[in-house]
C-alpha positions as a LaTeX table, in Angstrom:
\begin{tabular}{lrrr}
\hline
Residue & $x$ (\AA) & $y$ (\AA) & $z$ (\AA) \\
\hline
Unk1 & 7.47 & $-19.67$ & 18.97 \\
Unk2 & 3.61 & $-20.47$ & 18.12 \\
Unk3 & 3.18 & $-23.99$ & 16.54 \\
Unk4 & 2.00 & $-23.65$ & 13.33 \\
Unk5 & 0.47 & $-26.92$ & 12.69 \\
Unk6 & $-3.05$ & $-26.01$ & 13.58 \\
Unk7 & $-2.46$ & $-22.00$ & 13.20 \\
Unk8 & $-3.35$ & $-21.66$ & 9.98 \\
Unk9 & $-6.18$ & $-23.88$ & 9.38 \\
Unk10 & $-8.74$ & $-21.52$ & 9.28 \\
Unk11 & $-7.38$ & $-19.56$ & 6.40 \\
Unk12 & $-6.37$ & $-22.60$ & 4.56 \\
Unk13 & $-10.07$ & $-23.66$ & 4.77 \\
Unk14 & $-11.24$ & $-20.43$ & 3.87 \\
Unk15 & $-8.86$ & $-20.57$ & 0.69 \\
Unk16 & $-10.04$ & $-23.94$ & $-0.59$ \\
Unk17 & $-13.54$ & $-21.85$ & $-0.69$ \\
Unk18 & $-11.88$ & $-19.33$ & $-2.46$ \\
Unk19 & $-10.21$ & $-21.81$ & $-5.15$ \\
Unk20 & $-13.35$ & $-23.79$ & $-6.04$ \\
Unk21 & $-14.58$ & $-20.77$ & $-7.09$ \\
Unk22 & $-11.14$ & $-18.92$ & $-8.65$ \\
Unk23 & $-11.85$ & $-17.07$ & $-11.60$ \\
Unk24 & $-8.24$ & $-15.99$ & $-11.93$ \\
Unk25 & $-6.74$ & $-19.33$ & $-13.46$ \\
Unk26 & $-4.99$ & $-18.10$ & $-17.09$ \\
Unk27 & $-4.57$ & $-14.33$ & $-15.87$ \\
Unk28 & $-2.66$ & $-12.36$ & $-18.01$ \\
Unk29 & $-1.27$ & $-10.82$ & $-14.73$ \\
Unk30 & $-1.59$ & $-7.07$ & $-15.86$ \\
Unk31 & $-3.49$ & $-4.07$ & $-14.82$ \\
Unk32 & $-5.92$ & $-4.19$ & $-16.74$ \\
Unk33 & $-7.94$ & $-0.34$ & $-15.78$ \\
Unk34 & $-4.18$ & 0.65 & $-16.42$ \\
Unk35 & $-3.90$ & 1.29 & $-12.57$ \\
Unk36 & $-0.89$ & 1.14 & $-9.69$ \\
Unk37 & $-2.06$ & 2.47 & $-5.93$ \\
Unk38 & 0.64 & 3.05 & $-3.58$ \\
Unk39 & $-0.97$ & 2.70 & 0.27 \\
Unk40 & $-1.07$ & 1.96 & 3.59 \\
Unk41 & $-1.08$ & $-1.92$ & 5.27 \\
Unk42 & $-3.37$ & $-0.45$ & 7.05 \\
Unk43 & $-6.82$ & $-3.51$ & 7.37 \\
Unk44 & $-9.36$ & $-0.31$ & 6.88 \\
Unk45 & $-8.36$ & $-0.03$ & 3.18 \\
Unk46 & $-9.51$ & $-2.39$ & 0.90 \\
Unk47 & $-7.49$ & $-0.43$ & $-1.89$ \\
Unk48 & $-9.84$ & $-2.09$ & $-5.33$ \\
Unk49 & $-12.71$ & $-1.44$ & $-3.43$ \\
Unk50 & $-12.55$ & 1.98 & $-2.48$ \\
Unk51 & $-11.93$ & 2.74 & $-6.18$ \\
Unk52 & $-14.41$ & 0.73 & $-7.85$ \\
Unk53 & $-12.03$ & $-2.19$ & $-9.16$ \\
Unk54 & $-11.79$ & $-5.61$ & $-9.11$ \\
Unk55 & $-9.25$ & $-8.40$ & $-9.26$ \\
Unk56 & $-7.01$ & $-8.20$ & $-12.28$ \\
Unk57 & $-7.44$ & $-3.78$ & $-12.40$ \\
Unk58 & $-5.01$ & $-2.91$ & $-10.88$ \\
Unk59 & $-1.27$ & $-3.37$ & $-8.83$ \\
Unk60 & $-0.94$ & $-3.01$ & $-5.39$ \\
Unk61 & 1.73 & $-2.23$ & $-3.09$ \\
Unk62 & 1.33 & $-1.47$ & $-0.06$ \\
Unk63 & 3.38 & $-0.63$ & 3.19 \\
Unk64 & 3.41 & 1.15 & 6.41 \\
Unk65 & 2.49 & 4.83 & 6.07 \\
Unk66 & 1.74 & 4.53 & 2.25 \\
Unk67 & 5.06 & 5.89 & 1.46 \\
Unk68 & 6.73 & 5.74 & $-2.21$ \\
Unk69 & 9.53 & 3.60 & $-0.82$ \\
Unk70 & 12.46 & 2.75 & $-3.05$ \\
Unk71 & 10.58 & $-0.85$ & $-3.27$ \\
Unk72 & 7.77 & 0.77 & $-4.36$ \\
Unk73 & 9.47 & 2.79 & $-7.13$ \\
Unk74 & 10.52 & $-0.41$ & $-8.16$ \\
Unk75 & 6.96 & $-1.76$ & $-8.65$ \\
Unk76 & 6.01 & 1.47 & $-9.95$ \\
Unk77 & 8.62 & 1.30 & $-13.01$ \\
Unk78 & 7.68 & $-2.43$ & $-13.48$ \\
Unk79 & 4.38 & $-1.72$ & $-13.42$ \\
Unk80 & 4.40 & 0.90 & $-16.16$ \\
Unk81 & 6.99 & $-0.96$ & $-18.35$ \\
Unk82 & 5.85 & $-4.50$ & $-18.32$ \\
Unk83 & 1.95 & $-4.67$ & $-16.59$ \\
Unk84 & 0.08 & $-1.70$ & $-18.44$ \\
Unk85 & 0.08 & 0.96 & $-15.47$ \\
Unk86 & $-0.45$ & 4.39 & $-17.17$ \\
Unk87 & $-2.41$ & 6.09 & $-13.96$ \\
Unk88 & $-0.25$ & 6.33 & $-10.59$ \\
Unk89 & $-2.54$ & 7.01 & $-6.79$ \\
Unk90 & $-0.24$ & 7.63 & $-3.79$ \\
Unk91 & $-2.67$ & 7.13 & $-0.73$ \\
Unk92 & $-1.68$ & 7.85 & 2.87 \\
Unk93 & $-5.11$ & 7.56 & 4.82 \\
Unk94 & $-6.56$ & 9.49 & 7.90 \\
Unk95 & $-5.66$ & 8.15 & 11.89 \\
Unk96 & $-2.39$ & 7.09 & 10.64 \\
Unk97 & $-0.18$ & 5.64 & 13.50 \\
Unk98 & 2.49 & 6.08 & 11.21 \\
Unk99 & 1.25 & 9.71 & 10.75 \\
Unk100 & 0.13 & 10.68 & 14.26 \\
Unk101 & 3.19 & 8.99 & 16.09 \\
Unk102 & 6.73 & 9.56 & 16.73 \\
Unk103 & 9.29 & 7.47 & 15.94 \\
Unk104 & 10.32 & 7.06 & 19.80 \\
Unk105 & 6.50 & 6.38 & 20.71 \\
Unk106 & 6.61 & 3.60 & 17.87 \\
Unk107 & 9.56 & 2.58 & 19.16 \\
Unk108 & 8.79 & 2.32 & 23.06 \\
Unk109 & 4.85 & 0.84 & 21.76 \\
Unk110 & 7.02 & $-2.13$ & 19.97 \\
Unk111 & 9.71 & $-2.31$ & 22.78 \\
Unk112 & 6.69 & $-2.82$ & 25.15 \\
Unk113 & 4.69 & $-5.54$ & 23.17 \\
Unk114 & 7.82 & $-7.17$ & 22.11 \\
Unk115 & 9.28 & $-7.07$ & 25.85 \\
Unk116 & 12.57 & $-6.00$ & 24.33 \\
Unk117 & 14.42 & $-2.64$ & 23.06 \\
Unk118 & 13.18 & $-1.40$ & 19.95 \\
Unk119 & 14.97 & 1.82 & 19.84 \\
Unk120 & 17.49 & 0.25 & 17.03 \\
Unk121 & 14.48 & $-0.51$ & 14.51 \\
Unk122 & 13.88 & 2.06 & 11.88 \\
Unk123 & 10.26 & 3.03 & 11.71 \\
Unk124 & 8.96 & 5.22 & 8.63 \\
Unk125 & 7.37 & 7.73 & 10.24 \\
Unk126 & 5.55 & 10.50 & 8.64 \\
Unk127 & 5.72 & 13.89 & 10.37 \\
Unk128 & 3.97 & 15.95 & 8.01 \\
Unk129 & 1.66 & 13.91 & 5.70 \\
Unk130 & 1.01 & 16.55 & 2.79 \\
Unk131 & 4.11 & 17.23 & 3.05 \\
Unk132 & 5.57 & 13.40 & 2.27 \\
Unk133 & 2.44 & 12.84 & $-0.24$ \\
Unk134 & 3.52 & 15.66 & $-2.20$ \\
Unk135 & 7.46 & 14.57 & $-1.88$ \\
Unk136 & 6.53 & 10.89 & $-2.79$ \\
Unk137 & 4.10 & 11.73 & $-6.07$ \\
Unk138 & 7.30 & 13.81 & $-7.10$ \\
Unk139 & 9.17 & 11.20 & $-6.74$ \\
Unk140 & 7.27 & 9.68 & $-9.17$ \\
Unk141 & 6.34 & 11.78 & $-11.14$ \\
Unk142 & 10.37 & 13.01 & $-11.72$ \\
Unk143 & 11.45 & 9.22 & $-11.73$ \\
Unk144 & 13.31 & 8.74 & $-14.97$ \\
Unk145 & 11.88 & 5.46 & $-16.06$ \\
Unk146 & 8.61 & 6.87 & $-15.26$ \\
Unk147 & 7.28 & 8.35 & $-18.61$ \\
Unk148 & 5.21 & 11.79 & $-18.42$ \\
Unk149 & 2.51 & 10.41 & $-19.86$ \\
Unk150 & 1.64 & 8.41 & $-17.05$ \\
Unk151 & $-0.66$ & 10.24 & $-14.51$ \\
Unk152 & 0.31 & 10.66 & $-11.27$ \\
Unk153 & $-2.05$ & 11.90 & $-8.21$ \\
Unk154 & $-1.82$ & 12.52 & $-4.44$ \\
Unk155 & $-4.94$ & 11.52 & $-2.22$ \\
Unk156 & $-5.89$ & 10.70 & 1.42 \\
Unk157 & $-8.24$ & 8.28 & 2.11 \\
Unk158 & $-10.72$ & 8.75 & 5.17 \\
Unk159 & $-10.84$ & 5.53 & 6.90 \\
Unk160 & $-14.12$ & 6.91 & 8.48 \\
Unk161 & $-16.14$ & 8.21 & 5.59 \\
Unk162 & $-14.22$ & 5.84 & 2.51 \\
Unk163 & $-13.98$ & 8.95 & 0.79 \\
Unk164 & $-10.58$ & 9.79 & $-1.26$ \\
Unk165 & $-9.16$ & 13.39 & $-1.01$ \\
Unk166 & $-7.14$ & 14.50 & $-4.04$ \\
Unk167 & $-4.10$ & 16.30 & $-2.37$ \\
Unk168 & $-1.67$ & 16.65 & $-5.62$ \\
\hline
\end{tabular}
């Protein structure tokens, strides 16, 4: 195991930047452009960005693939109930591994790096992406603590051109 007494310093120094400038302190904590964007961990997608937000618009939650997750359904309904989400984005993004690999390549990839047998970790995979987008805004959209007013779309996002792609 990596020591971790020096492995961290350079993001620790970057967040005291951060804090002597933190506009943040007092937030109300909710969404306030009414927003929740399900994505990808994916480092290409800077999810506020991408839709002209900042800090404070809008929830998060993010995972591998972009999928609508039973955690994410979680955050969804909290989200609508208690932090003023009333518009829903589901984004899966182009040159997915997640999306353009099996689940045994995934598998043997982590096997390899991790110099062990993966083939007992479970791996989202996505084998057909509209497909799943379209499965995970109905999810959604049919949730029963998700009121029909609330809008829900389906988009990809092109990690080469930054442009979204309404799908559903």
């Amino acid at each position: 195991m990596r020591d971790v007494t020096d492995a961290f310093n350079d993001l620790l120094a970057a967040n005291r930047e951060y804090a002597s400038t933190h506009e943040l302190s007092g937030f109300d904590g909710i969404a306030h452009a009414g927003v929740a964007v399900v994505t990808c961990m994916d480092s290409r997608i800077d999810p506020l960005r991408m839709l002209g937000l900042h800090p404070g618009d809008a929830k998060i939650f993010r995972n591998p693939g972009g999928r609508v997750t039973p955690q994410a359904l979680e955050a969804l309904v909290l989200g609508v109930h208690l932090l003023n989400v009333n518009r829903i984005l589901i984004v899966p993004h182009t040159r997915c591994a997640m999306a353009t690999s099996t689940l045994e390549e995934i598998r043997e990839r982590v096997g390899r790096s991790a110099g062990q047998d993966a083939s007992w970790q479970p791996f989202g995979v996505v084998e057909d992406q509209q497909a799943a987008l379209a499965e995970d805004v109905a999810a959604v959209r049919t949730h029963p603590l998700i009121p029909d007013e609330v809008v829900v779309g389906g988009f990809v996002y092109d990690v080469d051109t930054g442009l979204l792609d309404q799908q559903v």
